[in-house]
C-alpha positions as CSV (number, residue, x, y, z in Angstrom):
1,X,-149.4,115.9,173.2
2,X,-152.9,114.9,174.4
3,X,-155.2,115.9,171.8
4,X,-158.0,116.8,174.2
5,X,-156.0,119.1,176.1
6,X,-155.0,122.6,175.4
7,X,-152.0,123.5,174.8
8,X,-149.6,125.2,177.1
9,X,-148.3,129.0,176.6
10,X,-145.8,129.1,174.1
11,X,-145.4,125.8,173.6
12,X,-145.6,124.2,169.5
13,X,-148.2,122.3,167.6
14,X,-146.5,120.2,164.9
15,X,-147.9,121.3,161.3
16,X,-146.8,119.8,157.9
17,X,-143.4,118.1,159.9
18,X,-142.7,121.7,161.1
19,X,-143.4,123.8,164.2
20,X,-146.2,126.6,164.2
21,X,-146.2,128.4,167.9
22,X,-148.7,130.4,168.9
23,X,-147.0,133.1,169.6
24,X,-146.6,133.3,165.4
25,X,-150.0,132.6,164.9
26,X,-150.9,135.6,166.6
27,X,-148.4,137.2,165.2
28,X,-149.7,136.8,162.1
29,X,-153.4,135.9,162.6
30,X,-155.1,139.6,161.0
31,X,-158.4,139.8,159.4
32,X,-158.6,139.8,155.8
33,X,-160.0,138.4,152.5
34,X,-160.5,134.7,151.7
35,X,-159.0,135.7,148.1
36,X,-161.7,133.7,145.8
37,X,-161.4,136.4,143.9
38,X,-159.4,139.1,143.0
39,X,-160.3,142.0,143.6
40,X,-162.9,140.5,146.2
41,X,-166.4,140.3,146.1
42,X,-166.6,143.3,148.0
43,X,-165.0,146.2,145.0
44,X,-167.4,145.5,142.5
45,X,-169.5,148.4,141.7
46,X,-172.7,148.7,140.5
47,X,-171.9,150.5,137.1
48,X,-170.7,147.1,135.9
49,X,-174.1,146.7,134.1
50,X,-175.5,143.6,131.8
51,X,-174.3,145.6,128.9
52,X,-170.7,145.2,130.3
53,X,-171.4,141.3,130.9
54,X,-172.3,140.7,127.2
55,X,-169.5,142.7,125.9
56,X,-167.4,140.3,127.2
57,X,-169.6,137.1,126.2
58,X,-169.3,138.5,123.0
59,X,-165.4,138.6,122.9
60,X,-165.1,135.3,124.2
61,X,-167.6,134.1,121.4
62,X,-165.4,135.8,119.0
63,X,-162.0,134.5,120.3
64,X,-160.0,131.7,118.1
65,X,-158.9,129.9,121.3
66,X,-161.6,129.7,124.6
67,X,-160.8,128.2,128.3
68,X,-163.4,125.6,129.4
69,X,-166.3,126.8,131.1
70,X,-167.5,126.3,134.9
71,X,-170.8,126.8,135.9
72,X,-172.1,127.5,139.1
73,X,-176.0,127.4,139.8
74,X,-176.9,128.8,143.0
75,X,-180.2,127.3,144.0
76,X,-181.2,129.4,147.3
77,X,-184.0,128.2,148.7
78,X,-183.7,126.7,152.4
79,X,-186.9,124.7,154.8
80,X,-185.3,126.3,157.9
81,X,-182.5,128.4,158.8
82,X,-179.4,127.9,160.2
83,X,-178.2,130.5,162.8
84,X,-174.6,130.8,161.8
85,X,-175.0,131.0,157.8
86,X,-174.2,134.0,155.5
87,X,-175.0,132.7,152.0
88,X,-177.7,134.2,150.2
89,X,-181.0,132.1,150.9
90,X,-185.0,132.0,151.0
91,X,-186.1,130.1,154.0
92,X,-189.7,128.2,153.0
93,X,-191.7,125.2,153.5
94,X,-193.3,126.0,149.9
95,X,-191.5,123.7,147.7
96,X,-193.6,124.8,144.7
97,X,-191.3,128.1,144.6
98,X,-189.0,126.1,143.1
99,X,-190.7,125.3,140.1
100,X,-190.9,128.7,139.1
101,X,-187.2,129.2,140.1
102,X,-186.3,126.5,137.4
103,X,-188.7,128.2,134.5
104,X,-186.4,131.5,135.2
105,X,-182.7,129.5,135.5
106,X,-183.3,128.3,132.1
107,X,-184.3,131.8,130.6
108,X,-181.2,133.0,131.8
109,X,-179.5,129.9,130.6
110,X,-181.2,131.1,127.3
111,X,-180.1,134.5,127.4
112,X,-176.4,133.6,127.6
113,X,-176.3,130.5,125.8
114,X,-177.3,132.6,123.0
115,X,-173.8,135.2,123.4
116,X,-171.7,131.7,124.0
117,X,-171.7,130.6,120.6
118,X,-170.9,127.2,119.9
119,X,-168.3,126.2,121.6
120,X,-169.9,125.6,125.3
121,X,-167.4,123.0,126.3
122,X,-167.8,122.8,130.6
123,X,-165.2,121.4,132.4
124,X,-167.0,122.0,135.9
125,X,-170.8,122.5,137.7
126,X,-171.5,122.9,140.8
127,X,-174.3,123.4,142.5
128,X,-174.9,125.5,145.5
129,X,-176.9,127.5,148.0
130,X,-179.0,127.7,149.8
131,X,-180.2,124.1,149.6
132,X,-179.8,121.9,146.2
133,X,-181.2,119.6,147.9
134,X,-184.6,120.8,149.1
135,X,-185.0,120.8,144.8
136,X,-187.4,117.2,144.5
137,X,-186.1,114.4,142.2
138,X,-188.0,115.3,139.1
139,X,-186.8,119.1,139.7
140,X,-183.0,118.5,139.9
141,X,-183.6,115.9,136.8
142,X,-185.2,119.1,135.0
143,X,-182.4,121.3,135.9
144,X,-179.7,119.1,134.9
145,X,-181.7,118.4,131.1
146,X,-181.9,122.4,131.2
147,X,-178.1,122.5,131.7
148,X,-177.1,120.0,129.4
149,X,-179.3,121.7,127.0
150,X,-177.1,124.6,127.6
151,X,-173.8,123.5,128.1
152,X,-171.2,120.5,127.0
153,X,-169.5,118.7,129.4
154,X,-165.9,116.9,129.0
155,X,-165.8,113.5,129.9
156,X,-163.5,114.6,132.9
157,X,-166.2,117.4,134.4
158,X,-166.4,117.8,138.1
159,X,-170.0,117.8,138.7
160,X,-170.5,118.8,142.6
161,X,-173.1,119.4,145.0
162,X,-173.8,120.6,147.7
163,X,-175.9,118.7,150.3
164,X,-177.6,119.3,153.4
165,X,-177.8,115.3,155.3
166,X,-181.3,116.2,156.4
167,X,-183.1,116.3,152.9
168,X,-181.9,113.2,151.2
169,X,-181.8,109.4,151.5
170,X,-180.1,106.5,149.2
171,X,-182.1,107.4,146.6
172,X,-181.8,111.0,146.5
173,X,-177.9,109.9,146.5
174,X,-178.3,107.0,143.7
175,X,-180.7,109.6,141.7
176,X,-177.7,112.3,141.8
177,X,-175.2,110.4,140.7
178,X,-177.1,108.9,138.0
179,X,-177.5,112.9,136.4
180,X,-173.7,112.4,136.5
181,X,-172.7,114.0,140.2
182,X,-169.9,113.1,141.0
183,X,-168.5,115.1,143.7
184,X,-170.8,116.2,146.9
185,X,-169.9,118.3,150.1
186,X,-171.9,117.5,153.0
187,X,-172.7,120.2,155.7
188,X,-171.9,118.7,159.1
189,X,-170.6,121.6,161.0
190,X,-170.3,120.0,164.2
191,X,-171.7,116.9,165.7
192,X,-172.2,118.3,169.3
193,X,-176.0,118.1,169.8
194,X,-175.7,121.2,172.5
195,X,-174.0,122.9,169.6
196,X,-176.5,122.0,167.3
197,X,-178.9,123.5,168.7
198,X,-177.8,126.3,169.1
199,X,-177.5,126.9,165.7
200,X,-180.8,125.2,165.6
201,X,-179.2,122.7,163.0
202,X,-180.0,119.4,164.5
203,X,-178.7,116.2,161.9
204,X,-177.9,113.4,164.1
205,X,-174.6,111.7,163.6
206,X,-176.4,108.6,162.3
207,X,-177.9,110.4,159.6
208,X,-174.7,112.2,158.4
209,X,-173.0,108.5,158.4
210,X,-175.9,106.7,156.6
211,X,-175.6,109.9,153.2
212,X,-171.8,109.1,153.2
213,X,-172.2,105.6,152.8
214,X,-175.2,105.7,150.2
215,X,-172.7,108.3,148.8
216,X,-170.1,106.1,148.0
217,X,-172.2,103.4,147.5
218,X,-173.0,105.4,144.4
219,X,-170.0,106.1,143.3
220,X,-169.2,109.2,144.6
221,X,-165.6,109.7,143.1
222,X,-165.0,112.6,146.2
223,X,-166.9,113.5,149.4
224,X,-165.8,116.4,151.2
225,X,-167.2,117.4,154.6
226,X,-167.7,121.1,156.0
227,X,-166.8,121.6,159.3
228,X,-167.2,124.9,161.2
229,X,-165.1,125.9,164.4
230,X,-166.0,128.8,167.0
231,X,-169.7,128.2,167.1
232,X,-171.5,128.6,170.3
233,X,-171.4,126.1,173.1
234,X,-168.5,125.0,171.3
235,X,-165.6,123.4,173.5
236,X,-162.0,122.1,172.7
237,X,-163.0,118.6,174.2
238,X,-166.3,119.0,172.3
239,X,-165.0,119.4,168.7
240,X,-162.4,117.0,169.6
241,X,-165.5,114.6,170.1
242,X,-167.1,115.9,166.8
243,X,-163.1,114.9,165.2
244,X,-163.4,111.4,166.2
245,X,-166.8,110.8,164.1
246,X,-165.5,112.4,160.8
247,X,-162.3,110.9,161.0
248,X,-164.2,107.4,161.6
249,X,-166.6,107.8,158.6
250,X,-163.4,109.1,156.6
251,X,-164.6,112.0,154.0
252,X,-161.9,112.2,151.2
253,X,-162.2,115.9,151.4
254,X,-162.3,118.4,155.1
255,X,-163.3,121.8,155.3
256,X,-162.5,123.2,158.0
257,X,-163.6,126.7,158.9
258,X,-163.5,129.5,160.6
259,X,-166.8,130.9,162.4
260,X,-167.2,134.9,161.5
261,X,-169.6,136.3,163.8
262,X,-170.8,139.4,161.8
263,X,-174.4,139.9,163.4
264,X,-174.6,143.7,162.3
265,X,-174.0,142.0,158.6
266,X,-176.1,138.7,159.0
267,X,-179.5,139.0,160.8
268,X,-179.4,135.2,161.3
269,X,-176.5,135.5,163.4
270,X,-178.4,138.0,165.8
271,X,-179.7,135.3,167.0
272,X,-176.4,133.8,168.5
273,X,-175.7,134.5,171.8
274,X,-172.3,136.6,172.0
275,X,-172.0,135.0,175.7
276,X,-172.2,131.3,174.0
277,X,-169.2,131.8,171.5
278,X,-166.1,130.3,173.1
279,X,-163.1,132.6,173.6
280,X,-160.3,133.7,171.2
281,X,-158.2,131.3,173.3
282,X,-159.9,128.4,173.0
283,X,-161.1,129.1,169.4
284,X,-157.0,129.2,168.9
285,X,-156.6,125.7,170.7
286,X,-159.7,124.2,168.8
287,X,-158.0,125.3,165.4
288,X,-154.5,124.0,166.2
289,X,-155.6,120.3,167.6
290,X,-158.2,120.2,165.0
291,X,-155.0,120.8,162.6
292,X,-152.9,118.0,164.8
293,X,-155.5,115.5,164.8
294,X,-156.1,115.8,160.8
295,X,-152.9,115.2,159.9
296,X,-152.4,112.5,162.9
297,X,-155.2,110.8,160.9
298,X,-153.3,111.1,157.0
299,X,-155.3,113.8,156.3
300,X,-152.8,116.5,153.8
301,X,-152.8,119.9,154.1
302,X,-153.6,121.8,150.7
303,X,-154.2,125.4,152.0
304,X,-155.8,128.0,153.8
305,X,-158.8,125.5,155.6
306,X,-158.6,122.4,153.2
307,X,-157.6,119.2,154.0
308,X,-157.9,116.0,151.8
309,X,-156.7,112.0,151.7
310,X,-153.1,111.7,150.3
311,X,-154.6,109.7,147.1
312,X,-157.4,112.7,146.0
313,X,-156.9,114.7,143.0
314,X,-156.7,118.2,145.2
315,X,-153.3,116.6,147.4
316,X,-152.3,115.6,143.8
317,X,-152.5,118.7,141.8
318,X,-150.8,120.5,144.9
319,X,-147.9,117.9,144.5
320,X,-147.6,118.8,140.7
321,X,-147.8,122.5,141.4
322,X,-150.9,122.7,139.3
323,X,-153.8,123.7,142.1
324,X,-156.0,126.5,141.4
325,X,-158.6,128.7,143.3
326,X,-162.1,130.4,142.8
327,X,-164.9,131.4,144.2
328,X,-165.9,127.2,145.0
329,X,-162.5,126.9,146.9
330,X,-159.8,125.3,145.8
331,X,-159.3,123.2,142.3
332,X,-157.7,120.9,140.2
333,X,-158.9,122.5,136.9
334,X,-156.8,125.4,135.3
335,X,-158.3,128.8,135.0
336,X,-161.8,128.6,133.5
337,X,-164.7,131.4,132.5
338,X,-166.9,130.6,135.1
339,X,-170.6,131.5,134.0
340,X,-173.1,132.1,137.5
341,X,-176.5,131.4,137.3
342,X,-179.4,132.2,140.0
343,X,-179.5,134.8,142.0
344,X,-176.5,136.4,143.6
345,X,-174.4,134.0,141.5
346,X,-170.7,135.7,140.2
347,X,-169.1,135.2,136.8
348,X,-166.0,135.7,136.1
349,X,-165.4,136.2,132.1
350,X,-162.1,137.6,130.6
351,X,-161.2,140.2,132.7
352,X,-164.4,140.7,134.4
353,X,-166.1,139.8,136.8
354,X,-170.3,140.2,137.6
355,X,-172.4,139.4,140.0
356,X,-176.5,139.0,140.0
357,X,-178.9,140.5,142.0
358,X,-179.6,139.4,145.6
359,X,-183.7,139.2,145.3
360,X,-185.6,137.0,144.1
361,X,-188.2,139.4,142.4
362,X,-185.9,141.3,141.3
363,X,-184.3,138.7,139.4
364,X,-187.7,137.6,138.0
365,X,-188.4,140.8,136.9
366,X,-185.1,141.3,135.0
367,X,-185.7,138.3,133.0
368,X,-189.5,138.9,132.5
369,X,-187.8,141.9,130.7
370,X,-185.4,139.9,128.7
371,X,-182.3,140.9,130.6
372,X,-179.9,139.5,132.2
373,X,-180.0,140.5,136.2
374,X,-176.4,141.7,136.7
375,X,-176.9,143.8,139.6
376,X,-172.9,145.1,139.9
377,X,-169.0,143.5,139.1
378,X,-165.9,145.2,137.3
379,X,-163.6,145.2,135.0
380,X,-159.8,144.2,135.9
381,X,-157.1,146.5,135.1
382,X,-153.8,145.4,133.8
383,X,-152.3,145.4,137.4
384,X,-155.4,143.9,138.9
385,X,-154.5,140.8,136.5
386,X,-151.2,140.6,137.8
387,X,-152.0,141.1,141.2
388,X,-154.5,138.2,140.9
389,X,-151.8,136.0,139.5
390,X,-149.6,137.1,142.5
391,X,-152.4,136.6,144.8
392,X,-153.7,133.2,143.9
393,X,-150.0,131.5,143.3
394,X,-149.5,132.4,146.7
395,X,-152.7,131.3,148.0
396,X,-151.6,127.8,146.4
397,X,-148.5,128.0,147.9
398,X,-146.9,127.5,144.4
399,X,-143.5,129.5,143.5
400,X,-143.6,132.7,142.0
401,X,-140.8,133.2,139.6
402,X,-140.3,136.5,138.8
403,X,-138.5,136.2,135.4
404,X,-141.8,134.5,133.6
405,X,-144.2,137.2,135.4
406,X,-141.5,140.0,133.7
407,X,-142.1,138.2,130.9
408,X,-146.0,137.9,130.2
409,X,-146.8,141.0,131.8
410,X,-144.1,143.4,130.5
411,X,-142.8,144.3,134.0
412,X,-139.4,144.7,136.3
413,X,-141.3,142.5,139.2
414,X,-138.6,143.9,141.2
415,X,-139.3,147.5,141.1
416,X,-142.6,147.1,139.9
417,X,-143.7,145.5,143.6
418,X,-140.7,147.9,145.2
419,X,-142.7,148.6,148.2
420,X,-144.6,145.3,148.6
421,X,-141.1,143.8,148.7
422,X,-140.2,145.6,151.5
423,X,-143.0,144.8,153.5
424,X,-142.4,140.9,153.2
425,X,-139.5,141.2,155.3
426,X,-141.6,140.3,158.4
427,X,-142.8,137.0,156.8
428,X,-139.2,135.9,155.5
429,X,-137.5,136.8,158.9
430,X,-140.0,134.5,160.8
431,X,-139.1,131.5,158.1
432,X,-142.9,131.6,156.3
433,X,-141.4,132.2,153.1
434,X,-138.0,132.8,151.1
435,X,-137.5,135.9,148.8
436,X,-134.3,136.4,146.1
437,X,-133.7,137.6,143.1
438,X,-135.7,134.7,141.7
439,X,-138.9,134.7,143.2
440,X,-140.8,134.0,146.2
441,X,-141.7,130.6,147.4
442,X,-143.8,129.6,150.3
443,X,-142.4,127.2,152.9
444,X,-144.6,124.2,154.7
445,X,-144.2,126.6,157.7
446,X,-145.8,129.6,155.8
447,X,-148.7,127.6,154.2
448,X,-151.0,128.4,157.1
449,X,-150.4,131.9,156.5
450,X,-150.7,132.3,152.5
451,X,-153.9,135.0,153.1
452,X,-151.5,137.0,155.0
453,X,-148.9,137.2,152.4
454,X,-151.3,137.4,149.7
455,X,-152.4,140.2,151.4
456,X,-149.2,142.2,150.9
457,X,-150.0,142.8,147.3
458,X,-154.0,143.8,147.8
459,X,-154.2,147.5,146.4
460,X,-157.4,147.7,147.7
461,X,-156.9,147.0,151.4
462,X,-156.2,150.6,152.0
463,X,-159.3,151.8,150.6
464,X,-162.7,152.3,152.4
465,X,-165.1,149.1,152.5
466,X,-168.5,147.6,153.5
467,X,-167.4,144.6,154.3
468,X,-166.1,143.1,157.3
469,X,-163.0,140.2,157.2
470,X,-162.8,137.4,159.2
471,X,-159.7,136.4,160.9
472,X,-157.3,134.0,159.3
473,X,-157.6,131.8,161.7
């Protein structure tokens, strides 16, 4: 098949050694959660208070044996704005607001640390936004002597960032991995400068290749690479372009997504033209030679969008069936109490998860009153804990045996999940997974469609939201 051309009606892209139609992706192909979370984002409730958050700071304090903490910083502060984006930011040319943004990230450092107790041992930081980046030298050196203050890290820790290739050079690069970075995620998006602009996000390619290189001239141990399909002016010979410069400069990690247009949700996007967006069909076609030409290139799929080198630590944790998922994507670390800072940052401690306020003075003003600013979250029921596990084994594509979920949850998995049984009968008849007596396990076919089946065993989905899903693919 000629990578540049679309495919023909009905015929097969090859995916994983196996053959995906697209007559089953369409079958299939629904809206629904992303699953960094269970329940999403989009059930906490705003009773979930900061009283609620500290009760369960407290019991982890108290407990004889703690998971590792992850911290997540989210740093939101942007110099111009990006059409297509949906993350929580503050677009400014003022970089002295982020002074004042530090002073209040390490009162609520403060203000937790304090509930922690002693044993901070972090296993994970990453930092998002927003731009990390648009932070100056001396700042991000301040923040990471704030958080090391706070927090302990392993001698394994992932420490990630996020970058945008317009705001640094080799010494930005050199200075990040000196504070110990050692994973960073470039946004590239797509390399088309008709594209670019317009989602007025204009980084020449030469730019984006010169940050990888000072990046692993640094000694980066991972570099991943966003990549966003179904943008406007986008084209299947276009991205196809885009495809032949990231495979070139050779990221170790590839995210590739898919575009939501939700202009009634983002006001950013209102300023996309609807007319600009290519079609359904070709966003289809761009998805599946996208898909082709990744693994053409020895690229692995690991799950829902990700796609990494055969020799990085996510392809191996997939291999040993030990891959995990939160609200940064996929992992190679096992289930940790993630502690969010910033605003808008979620937690997720115990059974519980919390979120912070959206605004930035309202987040000031909460810690100017010695609180912490959790805005809304919730506690997780008995079944929402073994939904979750369901849920993100799936997501992993990792087998589900029933006998050890009996076990540790004191259930009959079989009659417990009676009806949710019965509705899998779709995805086993079309070969995406196998169901017995034993458990479920997903097959290389039915990787692509893990939200899907996930999706079966979401008690939530029938109950009246805010929020909007974006297709799986």
């Amino acid at each position: 098949m000629n990578a540049y051309e679309p495919l023909a009606g009905g015929n097969a892209a090859v995916f994983p050694e196996i053959e995906i139609s697209e007559g089953l992706i369409r079958r299939f192909d629904k809206s629904g959660p992303r699953y960094t979370s269970y329940p999403t984002a989009d059930r906490f409730r705003s009773g979930f208070t900061e009283q609620d958050y500290l009760a369960y700071l407290d019991v982890r304090a108290r407990a004889p044996a703690r998971p590792p903490l992850s911290v997540y910083v989210h740093l939101p502060f942007c110099e111009q704005l990006c059409y297509f984006c949906a993350c929580n930011k503050v677009i400014t040319q003022d970089h002295g607001r982020a002074a004042q943004y530090l002073q209040y990230l390490d009162k609520e450092m403060e203000l937790v640390g304090a509930r922690l107790g002693d044993d901070r041992e972090t296993a994970q930081l990453h930092l998002g936004g927003g731009t990390p980046t648009f932070l100056s030298a001396s700042e991000l050196t301040s923040l990471m002597a704030s958080i090391r203050r706070h927090f302990e890290f392993t001698d394994d820790a992932e420490l990630g960032v996020e970058i945008d290739p317009r705001t640094v050079n080799d010494a930005t690069l050199s200075m990040l991995a000196g504070l110990g970075f050692n994973r960073t995620s470039f946004g590239i998006q797509d390399f088309d400068p008709d594209v670019q602009a317009a989602v007025n996000r204009i980084q020449p390619l030469i730019m984006v290749e010169r940050a990888l290189e000072a990046s692993r001239k640094a000694g980066f141990e991972s570099v991943n690479a966003d990549l966003i399909y179904g943008l406007p002016k986008q084209t299947l010979s276009s991205f196809a372009r885009t495809l032949d410069h990231v495979i070139r400069i050779s990221p170790d990690r590839i995210a590739l997504y898919n575009y939501a247009h939700l202009p009634s949700r983002f006001k950013a996007q209102r300023l996309i033209k609807a007319e600009d967006l290519p079609s359904a069909e070709e966003r289809l076609q761009i998805f599946l030679m996208s898909t082709q030409r990744l693994l053409d290139a020895g690229y692995v799929y690991i799950g829902l969008d990700h796609f990494a080198k055969p020799d990085d630590e996510l392809n191996k944790a997939r291999l040993e069936k030990s891959l995990h998922r939160n609200f940064q994507g996929y992992t190679t670390r096992a289930e940790c109490d993630m502690i969010g800072f910033g605003v808008s940052a979620i937690g997720k401690v115990g059974a519980s998860y919390s979120q912070s306020v959206r605004s930035i003075n309202a987040y000031y003003q909460y810690l100017d009153e010695g609180k912490l600013p959790i805005e809304r979250g919730c506690d997780l029921s008995a079944d929402d804990l073994l939904r979750r596990e369901v849920i993100m084994t799936l997501m992993c594509s990792m087998p589900l045996d029933f006998s050890d979920l009996n076990a540790r949850h004191g259930i009959e998995f079989n009659s417990y999940f009676e009806a949710e049984l019965e509705k899998l009968a779709p995805f086993q008849e079309a070969g995406l997974m196998k169901l017995d007596a034993e458990g479920i396990a997903i097959t290389a076919k039915g990787r692509l469609f893990v939200r899907a089946i996930g999706m079966v065993f979401d008690k939530y989905l029938g109950q009246p939201t805010v929020s909007t899903y974006s297709k799986l693919i």
